[in-house]
C-alpha positions, 0 to 999 in steps of 0.5 A: 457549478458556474459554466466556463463555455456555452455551445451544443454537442453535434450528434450526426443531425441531433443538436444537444445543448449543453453548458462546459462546467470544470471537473476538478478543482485544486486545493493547492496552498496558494501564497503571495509574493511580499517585500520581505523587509516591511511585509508589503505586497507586491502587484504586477501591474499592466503598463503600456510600454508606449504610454509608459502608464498603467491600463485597465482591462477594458483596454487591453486586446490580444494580438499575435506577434510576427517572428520580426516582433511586430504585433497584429491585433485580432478581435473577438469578431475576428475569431467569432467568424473563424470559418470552422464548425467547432466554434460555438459546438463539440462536433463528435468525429469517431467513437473508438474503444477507450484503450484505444486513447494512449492516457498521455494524450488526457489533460483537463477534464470537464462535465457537459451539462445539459442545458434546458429541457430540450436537451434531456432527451437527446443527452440521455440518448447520448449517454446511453448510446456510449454505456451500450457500446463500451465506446467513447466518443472523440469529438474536436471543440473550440475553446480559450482561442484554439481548437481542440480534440477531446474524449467523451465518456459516461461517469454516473449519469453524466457524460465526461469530456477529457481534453486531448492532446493532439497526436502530434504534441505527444513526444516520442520517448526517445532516450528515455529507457536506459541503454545497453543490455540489461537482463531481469532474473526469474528471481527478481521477477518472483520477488518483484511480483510478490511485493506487488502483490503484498502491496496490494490494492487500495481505495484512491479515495484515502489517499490525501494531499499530506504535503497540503496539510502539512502547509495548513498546518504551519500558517496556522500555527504561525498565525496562532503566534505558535512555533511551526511543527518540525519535520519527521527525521527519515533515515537516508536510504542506503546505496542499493548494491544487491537488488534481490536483498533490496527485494526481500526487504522490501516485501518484508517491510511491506508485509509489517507494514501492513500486518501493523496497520491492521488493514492489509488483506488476508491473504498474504503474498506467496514468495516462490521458493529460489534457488541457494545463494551464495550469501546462504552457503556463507551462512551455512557453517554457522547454522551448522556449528549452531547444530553441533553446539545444540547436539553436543548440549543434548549429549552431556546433558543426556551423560549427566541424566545417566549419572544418577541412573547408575547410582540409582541402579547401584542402589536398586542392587542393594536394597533387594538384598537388604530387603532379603536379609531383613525379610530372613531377620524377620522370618527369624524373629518370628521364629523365634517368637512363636517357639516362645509363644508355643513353649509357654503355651505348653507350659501353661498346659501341662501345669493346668494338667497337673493341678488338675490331677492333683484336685482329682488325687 
């Protein structure tokens, strides 16, 4: 990474050499201006306005401008010789605890490398100095023809350096909240607590730049000579009248949401119980009317059940009967039958009797 300023970190007495390298780096979708008409590019050219003729950098300077208008030329020597000691050096003033800066205040962010082998030592101090204390260092540099303040902070191995606003360029939120009384219910408090808790957390490291992609993807489809994706129709959001309704859909969308993408957590958000709502008490005779619907069903269905039951009982009366009179009509049959068996079986021995007799007369 190419270094953007060359100084050193003034520790008390200890001087540590160091290069100012850029944190962070922008991948926005840059475009250019063209003559809509023939597509040719338009530059912005540097034109004295005396000479009324174009300029080249080398003979381009800085100046500042009275409040009359008129322009006073300052040098690079002139700001070499600012007698400040940040010019050339981030001179550490304090070291605080990190809540102790109001995130406000952060703007660019840099990385401080060390610069050459006399600088590993003293560095490594530094950054070890701030891992043990829990502190971060404020400290004051100059930079791009201003002075500034800035944090020091650990991030790996490296030690960070967060530009700072100064304390006065900070505005006051004045006018900002909203005014006159507003009161927040327990309830929507629960409900609000549930959906962030539904929500949950996330790995910022998923997160992308979708409004980038988007952009690459018509230039690409429009330099492939292909017609542009077209967008997603989204339903408008509804005027919000009832924010407690607003709440419940809201945890509840978030928890679909989250149950369909099969990477929400498994444990799920507790909505604490509420009290009755008018919109439920409206709702109550329908449930209830539902209830009688499904007793009343259960009655004639259970009156149609015991329909057949008393036939079937009817008919349970009877068969015994008819199964005593068959039982009396077989009893008599048999009767029957054995006086006839009984009969010829006597006839059969009284007549073997007789030839008996008769062969012996």
């Amino acid at each position: 990474m190419r270094s953007i300023w060359n100084g050193a970190i003034s520790f008390g007495l200890v001087s540590i050499p160091i290069k100012l390298v850029n944190a962070t780096e922008s991948h926005a979708v840059s475009f250019r201006q063209i003559h809509t008409e023939d597509g040719g590019r338009i530059r912005y050219r540097k034109v004295c306005e005396l000479e009324d003729r174009e300029v080249t950098q080398a003979e381009i300077g800085k100046a500042y401008e009275d409040a009359d208008g008129a322009m006073i030329p300052i040098t690079d020597e002139d700001l070499s010789q600012l007698p400040i000691p940040t010019a050339r050096t981030i001179e550490i003033v304090a070291f605080v605890p990190e809540d102790r800066i109001d995130p406000l205040q952060m703007g660019s962010a840099y990385y401080l490398a060390a610069s050459g082998a006399p600088a590993a030592k003293p560095y490594t101090l530094l950054r070890e100095a701030l891992k043990r204390s829990n502190r971060v260092a404020i400290a004051k540099f100059a930079l791009r023809g201003r002075e500034r303040l800035g944090m020091l902070r650990v991030v790996g191995d490296a030690i960070a350096m967060h530009g700072l606003l100064w304390p006065d360029e900070v505005r006051a939120p004045e006018g900002v909240a909203p005014e006159g009384g507003v009161t927040v219910r327990d309830q929507e408090l629960d409900l609000a607590d549930a959906l962030m808790d539904t929500l949950g957390e996330i790995d910022l490291d998923d997160l992308h730049d979708e409004y980038r992609e988007a952009v690459e993807e018509v230039v690409a489809a429009k330099a492939a000579g292909e017609r542009p994706p077209e967008s997603r129709e989204e339903a408008a959001p509804g005027k919000v009248l009832d924010l407690m309704a607003a709440l419940e859909s809201s945890v509840r969308a978030a928890r679909e949401s989250r149950g369909g993408e099969g990477g929400g957590t498994d444990e799920e958000a507790e909505v604490r119980s509420l009290p009755q709502r008018k919109t439920a008490s409206r709702r109550t005779p329908k449930e209830t009317g539902a209830k009688k619907s499904t007793s009343t069903a259960a009655k004639k269905t259970a009156a149609k059940k015991a329909e057949p039951k008393k036939s079937t009982a009817k008919s349970g009366a009877s068969t015994p009967a008819k199964k005593t009179a068959a039982k009396g009509t077989a009893k008599k049959a048999a009767g029957r039958s054995t006086a006839k068996e009984s009969a010829r079986s006597t006839g059969r021995s009284t007549a073997k009797k007789t030839a008996s007799r008769r062969r012996s007369a």
